[in-house]
SELUM-119082 format. One line per field, with one value per residue: residue number from 1; x, z, y of N, C-alpha, C in turn. Coordinates in steps of 0.05 Angstrom, whole numbers, plus 5000, padded with zeros to 4 digits. Each point is the difference from the previous one (the first is absolute). Layout:
REM SELUM-119082
n: [NUM; ...]
n_east: [X; ...]
n_up: [Z; ...]
n_north: [Y; ...]
ca_east: [X; ...]
ca_up: [Z; ...]
ca_north: [Y; ...]
c_east: [X; ...]
c_up: [Z; ...]
c_north: [Y; ...]
//
This chain:
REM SELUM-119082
n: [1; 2; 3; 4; 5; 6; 7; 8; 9; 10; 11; 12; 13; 14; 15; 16; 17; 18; 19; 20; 21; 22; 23; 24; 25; 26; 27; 28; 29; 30; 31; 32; 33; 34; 35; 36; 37; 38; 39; 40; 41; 42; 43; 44; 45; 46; 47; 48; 49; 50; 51; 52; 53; 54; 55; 56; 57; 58; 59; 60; 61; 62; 63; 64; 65; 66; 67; 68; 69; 70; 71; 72; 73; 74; 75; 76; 77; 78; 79; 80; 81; 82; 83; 84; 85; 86; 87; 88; 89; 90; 91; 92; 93; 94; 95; 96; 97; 98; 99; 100; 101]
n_east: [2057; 4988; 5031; 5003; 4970; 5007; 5024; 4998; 4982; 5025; 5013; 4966; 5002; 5031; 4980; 4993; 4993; 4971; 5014; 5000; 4986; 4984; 5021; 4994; 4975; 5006; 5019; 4986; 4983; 5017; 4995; 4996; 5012; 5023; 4986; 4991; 5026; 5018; 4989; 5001; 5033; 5001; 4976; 5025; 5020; 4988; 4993; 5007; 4969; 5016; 4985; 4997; 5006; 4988; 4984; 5006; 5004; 4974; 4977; 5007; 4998; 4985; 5006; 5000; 4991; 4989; 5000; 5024; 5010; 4998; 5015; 5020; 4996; 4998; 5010; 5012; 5004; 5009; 5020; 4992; 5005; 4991; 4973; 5019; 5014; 5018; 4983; 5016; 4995; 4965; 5005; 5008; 4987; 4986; 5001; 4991; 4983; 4984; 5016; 4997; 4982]
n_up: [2533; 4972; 5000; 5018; 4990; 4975; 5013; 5016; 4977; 4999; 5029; 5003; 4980; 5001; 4994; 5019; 4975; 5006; 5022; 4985; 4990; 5015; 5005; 4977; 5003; 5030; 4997; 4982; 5016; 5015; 4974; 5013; 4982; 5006; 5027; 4992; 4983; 5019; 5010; 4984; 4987; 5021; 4995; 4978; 5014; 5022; 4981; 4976; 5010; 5007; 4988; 5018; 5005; 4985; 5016; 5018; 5000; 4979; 5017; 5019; 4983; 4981; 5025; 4997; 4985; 5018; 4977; 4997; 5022; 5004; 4978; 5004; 5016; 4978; 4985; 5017; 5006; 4975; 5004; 5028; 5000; 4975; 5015; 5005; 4977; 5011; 4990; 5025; 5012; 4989; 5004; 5025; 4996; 4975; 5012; 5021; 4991; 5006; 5023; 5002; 4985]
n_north: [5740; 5001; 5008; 5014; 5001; 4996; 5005; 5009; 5005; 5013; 4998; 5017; 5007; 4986; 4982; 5018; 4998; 5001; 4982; 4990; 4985; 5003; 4985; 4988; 5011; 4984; 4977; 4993; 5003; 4992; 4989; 4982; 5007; 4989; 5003; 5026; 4993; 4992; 5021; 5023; 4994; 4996; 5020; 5008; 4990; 5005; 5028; 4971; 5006; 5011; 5011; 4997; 4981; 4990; 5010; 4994; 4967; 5007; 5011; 4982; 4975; 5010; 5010; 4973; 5012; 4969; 5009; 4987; 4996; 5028; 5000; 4979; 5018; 5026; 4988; 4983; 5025; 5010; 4984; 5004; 5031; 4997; 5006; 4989; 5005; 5012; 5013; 5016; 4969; 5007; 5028; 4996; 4988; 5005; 5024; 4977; 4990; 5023; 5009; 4983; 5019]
ca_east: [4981; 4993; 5012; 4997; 4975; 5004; 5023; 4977; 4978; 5019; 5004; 4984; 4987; 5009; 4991; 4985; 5015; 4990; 5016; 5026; 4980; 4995; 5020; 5014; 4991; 5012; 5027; 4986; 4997; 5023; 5018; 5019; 4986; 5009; 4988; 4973; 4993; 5001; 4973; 4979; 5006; 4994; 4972; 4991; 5008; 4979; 4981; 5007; 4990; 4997; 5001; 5008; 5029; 5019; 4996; 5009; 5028; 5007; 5004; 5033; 5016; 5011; 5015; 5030; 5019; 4998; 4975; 4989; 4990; 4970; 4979; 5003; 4984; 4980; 4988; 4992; 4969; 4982; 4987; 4992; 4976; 5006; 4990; 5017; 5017; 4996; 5007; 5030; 5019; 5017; 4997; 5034; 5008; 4995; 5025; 5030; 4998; 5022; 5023; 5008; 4999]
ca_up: [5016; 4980; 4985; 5034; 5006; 4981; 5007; 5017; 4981; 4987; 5015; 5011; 4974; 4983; 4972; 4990; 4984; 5003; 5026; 4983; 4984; 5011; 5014; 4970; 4991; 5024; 4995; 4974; 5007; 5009; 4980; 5007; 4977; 4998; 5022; 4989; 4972; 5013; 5015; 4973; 4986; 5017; 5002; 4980; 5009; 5015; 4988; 4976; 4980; 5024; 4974; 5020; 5012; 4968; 4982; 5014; 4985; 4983; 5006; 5010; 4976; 4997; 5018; 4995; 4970; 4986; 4985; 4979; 5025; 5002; 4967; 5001; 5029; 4997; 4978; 5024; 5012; 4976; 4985; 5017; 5002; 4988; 5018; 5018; 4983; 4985; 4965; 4988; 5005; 4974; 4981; 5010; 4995; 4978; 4991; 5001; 4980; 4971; 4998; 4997; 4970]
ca_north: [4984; 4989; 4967; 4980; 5005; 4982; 4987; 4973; 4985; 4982; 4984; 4987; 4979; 5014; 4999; 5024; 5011; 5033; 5018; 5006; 5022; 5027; 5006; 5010; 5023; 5023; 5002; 5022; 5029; 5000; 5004; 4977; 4982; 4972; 4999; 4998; 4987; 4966; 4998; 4993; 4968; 4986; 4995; 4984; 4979; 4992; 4995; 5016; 5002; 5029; 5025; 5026; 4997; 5011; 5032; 5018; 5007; 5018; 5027; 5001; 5008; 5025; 5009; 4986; 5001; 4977; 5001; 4967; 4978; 5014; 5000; 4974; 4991; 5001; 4989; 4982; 5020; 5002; 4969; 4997; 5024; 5032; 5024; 5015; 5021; 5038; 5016; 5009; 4985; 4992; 5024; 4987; 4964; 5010; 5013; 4983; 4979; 5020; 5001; 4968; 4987]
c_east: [4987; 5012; 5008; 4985; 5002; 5017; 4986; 4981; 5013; 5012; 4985; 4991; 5010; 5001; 4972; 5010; 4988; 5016; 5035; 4993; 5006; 5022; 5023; 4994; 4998; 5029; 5002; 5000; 5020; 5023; 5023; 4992; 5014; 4992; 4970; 4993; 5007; 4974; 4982; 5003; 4985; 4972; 4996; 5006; 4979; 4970; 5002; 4982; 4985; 5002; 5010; 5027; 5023; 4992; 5016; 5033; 5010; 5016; 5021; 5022; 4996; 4994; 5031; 5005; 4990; 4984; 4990; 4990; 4973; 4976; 4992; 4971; 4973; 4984; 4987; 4975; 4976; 4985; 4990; 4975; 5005; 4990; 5015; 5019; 4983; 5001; 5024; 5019; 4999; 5002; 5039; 5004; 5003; 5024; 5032; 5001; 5004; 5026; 5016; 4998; 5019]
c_up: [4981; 4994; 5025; 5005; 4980; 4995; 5027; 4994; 4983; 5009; 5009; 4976; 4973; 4973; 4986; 4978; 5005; 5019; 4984; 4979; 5019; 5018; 4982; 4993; 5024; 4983; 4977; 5008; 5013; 4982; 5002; 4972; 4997; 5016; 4991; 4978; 5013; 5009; 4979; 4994; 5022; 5003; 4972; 5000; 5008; 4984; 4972; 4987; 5014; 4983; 5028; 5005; 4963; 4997; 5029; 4996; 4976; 5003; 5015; 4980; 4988; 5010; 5004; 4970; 4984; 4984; 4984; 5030; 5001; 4986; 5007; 5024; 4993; 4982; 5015; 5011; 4982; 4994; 5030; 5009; 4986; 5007; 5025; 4996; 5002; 4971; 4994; 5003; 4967; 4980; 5001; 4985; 4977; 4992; 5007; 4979; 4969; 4990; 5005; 4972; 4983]
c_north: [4979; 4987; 4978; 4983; 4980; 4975; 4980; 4985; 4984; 4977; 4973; 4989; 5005; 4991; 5016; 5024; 5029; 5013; 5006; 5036; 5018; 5014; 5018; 5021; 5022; 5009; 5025; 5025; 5012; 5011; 4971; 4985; 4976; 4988; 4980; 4984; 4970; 4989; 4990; 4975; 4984; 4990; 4989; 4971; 4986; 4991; 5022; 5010; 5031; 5019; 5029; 4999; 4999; 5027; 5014; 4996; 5005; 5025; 5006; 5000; 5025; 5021; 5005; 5007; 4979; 4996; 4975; 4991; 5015; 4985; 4975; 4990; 5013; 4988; 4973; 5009; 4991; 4966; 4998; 5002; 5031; 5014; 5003; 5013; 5033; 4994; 5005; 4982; 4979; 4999; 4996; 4981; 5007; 5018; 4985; 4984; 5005; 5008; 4976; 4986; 5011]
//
């Protein structure tokens, strides 16, 4: 019903990046993660400077295994808004960045 519900806000205004957003994170819960990560790209499209919509397709990425695209979206979070990061996401970033050296 939520992503329906979203998919029409979409229609009706579909340069709203929050109705992408949030349709992404129905798809999310779903487990539709390629689903969910277009959505994401999409609100970032709209509006790049969206610290919610790179942290949720963070978190779709690794989900996905994707851990450089992850790292890559959160660090975006970070030069954005770093009080919107968990501790353990980068406490993540950190242990990716290590094994990269």
């Amino acid at each position: 019903k939520a992503i329906q519900d979203y998919s029409t806000a979409i229609e009706l205004k579909p340069d709203d990046p929050k109705a992408y957003n949030n349709r992404g994170l129905a798809y999310y819960q779903k487990g539709e993660l390629d689903t969910a990560i277009q959505d994401f790209s999409k609100a970032i499209k709209l509006k790049p400077d969206d610290p919610e919509a790179y942290n949720n397709r963070g978190n779709a990425y690794e989900d996905q295994g994707k851990l450089e695209q992850a790292v890559r979206d959160w660090q975006k979070v970070i030069e954005l808004e770093p009080e919107l990061l968990p501790e353990e996401i980068i406490k993540k970033i950190k242990r990716f960045q290590r094994s990269g050296e």
